[in-house]
DSSP file (Angstrom, degrees, kcal/mol; ACC not computed):
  #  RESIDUE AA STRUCTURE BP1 BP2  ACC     N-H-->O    O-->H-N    N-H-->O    O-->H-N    TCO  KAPPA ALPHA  PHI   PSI    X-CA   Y-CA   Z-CA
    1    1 A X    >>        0   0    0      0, 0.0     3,-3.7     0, 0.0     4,-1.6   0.000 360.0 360.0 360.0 111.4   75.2   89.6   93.2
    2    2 A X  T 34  +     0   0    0      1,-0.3     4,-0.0     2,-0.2     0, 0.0   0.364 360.0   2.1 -36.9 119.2   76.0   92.2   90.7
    3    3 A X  T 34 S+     0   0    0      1,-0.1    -1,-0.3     2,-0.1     0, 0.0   0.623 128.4  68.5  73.4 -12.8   74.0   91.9   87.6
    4    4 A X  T <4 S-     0   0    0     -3,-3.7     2,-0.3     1,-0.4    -2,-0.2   0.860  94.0-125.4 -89.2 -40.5   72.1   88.7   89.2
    5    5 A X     <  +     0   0    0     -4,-1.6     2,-1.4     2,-0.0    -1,-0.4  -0.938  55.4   3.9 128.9-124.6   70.1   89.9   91.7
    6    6 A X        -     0   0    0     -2,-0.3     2,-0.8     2,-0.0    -4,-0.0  -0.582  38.8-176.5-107.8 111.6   69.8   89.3   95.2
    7    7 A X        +     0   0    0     -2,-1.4     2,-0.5     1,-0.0    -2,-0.0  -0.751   8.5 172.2 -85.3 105.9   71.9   86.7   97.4
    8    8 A X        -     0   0    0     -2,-0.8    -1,-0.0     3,-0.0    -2,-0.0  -0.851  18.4-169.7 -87.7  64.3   70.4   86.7  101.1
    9    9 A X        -     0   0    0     -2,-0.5     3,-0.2     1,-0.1    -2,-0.0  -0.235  25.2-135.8 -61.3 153.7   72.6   83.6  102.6
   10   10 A X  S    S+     0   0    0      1,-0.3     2,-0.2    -2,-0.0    -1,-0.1   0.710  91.3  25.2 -86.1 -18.0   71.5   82.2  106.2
   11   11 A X        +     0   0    0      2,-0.0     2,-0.5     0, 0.0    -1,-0.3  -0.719  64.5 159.2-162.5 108.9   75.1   82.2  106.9
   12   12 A X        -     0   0    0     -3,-0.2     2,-0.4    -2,-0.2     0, 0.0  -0.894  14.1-171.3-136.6 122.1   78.4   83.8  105.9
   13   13 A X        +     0   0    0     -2,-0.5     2,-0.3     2,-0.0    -1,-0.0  -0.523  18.1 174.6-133.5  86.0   81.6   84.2  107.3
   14   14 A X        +     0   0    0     -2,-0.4     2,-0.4     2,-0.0    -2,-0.0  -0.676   7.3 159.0 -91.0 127.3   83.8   86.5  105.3
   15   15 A X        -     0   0    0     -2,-0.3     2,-0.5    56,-0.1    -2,-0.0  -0.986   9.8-179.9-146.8 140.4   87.2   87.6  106.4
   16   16 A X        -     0   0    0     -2,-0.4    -2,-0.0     4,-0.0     5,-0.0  -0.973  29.6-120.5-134.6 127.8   89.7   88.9  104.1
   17   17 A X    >>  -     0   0    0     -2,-0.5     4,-2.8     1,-0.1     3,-1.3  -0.227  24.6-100.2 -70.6 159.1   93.2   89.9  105.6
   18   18 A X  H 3> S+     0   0    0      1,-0.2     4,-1.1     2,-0.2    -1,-0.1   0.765 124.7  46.2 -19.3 -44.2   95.0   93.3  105.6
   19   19 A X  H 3> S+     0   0    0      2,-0.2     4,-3.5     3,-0.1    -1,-0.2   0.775 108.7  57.4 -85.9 -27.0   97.2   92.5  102.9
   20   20 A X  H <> S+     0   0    0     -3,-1.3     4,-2.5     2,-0.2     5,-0.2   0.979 112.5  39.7 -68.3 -57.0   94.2   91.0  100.8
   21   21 A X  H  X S+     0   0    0     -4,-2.8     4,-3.1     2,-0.2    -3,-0.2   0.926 112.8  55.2 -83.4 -35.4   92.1   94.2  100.8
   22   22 A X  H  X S+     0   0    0     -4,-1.1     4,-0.9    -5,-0.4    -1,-0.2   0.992 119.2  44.3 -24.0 -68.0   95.8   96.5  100.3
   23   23 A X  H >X S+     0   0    0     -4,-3.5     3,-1.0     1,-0.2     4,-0.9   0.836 115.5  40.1 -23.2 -78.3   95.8   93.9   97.2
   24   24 A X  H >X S+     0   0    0     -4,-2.5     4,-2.2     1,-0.2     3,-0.7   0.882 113.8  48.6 -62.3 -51.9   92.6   94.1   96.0
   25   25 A X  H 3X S+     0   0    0     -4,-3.1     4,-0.8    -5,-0.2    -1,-0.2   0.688 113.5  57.3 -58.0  -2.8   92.0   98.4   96.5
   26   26 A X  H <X S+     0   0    0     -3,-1.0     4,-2.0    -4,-0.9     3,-0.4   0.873 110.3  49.5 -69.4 -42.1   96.0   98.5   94.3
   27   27 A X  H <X S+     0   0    0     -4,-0.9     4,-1.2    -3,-0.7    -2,-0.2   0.765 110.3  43.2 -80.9 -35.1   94.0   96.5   91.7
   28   28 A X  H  < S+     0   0    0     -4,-2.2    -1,-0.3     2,-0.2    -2,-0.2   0.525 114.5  44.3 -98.1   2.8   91.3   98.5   91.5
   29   29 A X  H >X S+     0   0    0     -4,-0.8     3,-4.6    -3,-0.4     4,-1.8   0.757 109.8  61.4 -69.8 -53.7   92.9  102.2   91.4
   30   30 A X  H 3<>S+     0   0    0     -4,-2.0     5,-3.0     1,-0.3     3,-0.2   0.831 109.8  41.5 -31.3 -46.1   95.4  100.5   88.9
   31   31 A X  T 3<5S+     0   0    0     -4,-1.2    -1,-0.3     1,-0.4    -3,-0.1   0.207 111.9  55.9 -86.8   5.8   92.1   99.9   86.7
   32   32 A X  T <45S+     0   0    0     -3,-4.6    -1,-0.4     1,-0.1    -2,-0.2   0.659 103.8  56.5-115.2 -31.4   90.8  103.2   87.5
   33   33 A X  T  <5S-     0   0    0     -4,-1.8    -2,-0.2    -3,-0.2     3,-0.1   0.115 124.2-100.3 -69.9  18.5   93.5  104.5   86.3
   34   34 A X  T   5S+     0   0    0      1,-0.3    -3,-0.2    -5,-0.1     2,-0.1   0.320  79.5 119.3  70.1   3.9   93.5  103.0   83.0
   35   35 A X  S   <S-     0   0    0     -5,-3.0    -1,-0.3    -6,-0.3     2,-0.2  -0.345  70.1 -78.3 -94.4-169.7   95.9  100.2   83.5
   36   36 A X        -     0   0    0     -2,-0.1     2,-0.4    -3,-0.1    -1,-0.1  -0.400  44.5-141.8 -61.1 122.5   95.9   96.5   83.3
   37   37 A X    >>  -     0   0    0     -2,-0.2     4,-2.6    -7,-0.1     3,-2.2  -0.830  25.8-103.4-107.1 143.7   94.4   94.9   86.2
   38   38 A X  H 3> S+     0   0    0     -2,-0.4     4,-0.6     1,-0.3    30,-0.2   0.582 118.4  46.7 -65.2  -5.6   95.7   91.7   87.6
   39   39 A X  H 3> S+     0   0    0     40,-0.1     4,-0.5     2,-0.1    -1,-0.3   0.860 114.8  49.7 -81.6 -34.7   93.0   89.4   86.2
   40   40 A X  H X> S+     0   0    0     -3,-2.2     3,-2.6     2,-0.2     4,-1.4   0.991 104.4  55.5 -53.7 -71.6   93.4   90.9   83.0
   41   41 A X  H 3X S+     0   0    0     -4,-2.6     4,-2.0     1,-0.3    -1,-0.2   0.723 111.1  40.7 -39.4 -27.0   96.7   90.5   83.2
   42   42 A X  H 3X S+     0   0    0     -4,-0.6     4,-1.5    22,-0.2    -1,-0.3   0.601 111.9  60.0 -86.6  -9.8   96.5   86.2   83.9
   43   43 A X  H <X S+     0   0    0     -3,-2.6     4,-1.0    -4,-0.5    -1,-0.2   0.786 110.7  34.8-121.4 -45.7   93.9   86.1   81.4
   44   44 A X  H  X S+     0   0    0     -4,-1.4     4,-0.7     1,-0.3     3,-0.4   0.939 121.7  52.4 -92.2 -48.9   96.6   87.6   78.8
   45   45 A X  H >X S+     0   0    0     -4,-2.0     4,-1.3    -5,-0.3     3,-0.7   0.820 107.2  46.6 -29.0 -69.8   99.2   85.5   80.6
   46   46 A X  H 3X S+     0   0    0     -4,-1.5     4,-0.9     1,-0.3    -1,-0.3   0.694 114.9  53.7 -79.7 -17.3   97.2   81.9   80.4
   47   47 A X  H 3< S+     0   0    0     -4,-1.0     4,-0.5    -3,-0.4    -1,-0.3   0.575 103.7  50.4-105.5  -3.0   96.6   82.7   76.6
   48   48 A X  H <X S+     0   0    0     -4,-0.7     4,-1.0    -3,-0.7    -1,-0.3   0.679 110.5  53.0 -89.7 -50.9  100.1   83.4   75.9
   49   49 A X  H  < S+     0   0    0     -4,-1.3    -2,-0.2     8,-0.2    -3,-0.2   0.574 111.2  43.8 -74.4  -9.4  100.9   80.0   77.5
   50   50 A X  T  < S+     0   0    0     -4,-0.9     3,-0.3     1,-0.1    -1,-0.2   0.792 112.0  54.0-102.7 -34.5   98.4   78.1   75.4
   51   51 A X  T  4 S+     0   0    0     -4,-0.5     2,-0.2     1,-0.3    -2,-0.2   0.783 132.4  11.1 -41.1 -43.9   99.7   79.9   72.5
   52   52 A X  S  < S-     0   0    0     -4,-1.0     2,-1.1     2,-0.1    -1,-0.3  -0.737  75.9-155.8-142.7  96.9  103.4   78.9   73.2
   53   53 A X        +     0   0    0     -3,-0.3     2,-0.2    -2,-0.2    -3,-0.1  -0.784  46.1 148.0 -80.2  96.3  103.3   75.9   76.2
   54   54 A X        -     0   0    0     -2,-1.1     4,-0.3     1,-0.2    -2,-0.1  -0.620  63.0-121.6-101.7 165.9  106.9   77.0   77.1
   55   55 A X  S >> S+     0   0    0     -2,-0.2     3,-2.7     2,-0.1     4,-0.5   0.959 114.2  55.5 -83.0 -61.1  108.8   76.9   80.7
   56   56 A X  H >> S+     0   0    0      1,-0.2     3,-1.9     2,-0.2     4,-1.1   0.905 113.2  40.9 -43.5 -75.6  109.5   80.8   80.4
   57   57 A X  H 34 S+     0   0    0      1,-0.3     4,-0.5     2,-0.2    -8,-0.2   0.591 112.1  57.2 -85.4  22.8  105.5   81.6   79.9
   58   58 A X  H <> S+     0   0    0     -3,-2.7     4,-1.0    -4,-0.3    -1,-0.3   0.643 107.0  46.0 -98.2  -5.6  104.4   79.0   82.6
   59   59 A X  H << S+     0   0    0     -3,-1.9    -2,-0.2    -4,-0.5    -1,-0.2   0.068 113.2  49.8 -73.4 -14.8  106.4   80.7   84.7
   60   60 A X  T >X S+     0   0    0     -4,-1.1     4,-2.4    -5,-0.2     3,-1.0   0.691 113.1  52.0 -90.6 -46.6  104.7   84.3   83.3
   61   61 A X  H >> S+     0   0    0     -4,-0.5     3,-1.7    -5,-0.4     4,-1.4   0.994 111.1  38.9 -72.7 -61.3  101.4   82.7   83.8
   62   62 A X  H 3< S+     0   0    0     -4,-1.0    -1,-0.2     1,-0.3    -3,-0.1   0.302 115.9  56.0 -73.9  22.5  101.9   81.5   87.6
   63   63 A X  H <4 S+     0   0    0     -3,-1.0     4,-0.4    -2,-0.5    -1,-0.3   0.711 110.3  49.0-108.3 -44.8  103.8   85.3   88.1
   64   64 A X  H << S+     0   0    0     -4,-2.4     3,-0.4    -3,-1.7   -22,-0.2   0.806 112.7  47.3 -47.1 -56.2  100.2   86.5   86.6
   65   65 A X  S >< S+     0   0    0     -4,-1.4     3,-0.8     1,-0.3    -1,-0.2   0.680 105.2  58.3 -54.0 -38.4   98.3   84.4   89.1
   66   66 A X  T 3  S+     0   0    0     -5,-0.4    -1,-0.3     1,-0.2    -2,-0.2   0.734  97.3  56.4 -70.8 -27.9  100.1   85.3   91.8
   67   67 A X  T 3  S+     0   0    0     -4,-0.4     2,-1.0    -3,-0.4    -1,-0.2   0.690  82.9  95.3 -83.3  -2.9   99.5   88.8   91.6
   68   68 A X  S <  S-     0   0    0     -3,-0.8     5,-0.4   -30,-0.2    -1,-0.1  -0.640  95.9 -90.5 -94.1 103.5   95.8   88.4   91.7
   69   69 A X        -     0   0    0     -2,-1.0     4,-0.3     1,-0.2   -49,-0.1   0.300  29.5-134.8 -18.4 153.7   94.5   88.8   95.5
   70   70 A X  S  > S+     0   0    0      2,-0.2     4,-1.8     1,-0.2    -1,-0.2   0.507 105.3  55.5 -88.9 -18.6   94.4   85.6   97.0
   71   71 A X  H  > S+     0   0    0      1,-0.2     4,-0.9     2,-0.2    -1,-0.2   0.738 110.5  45.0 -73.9 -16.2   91.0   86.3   98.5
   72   72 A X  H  >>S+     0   0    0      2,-0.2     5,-1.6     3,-0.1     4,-1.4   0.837 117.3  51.3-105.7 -39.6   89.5   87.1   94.8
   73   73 A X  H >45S+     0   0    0     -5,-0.4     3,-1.0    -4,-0.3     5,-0.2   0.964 111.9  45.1 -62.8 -74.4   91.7   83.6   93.6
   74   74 A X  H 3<5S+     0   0    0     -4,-1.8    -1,-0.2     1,-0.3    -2,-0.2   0.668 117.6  40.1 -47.3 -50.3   90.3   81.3   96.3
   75   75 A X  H 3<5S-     0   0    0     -4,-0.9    -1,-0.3    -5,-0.2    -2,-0.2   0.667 103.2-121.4 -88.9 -14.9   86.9   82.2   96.0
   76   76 A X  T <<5S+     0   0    0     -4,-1.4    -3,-0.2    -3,-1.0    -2,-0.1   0.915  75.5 113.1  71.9  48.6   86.4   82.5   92.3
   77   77 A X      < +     0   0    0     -5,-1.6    -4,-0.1     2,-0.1    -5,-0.1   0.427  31.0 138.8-116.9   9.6   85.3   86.0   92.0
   78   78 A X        +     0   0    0     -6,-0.9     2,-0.3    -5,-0.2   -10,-0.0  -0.325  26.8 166.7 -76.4 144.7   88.1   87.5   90.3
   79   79 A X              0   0    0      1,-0.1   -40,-0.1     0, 0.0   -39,-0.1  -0.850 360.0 360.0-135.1 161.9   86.9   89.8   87.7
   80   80 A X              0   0    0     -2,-0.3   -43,-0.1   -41,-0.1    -2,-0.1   0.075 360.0 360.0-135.5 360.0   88.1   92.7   85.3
């Protein structure tokens, strides 16, 4: 675990589909390329909706969410 040390589990069964790991390597040249990466982007998103609780930017926020691989969602690892 990055920056934690070391996770050794007895048992793991990780499977991420085709489209998940397409997702996730889009997100991470975007962010090598200097743009906005899709966590960033919900982050900027959810804080914009707490700033103005509107229909238009709860609808911005769950447009945000959505773009952020589902594997990265599900599991709680998404980072930027």
């Amino acid at each position: 675990m990055d920056g934690l040390g070391l996770l050794k589990p007895k048992k793991a069964s990780w499977w991420i589909s085709p489209n998940g790991l397409i997702a996730e390597a889009e997100d991470i040249l975007a962010r090598l390329q200097g743009e906005e990466g899709s966590v960033s982007c919900c982050r900027r998103a959810l804080r914009s909706h707490l700033d103005d609780p509107t229909p238009a930017s709860l609808g911005g926020l769950r447009e945000a969410y959505g773009r952020i691989p589902a594997h990265m969602r599900e599991a709680g690892l998404a980072r930027d």
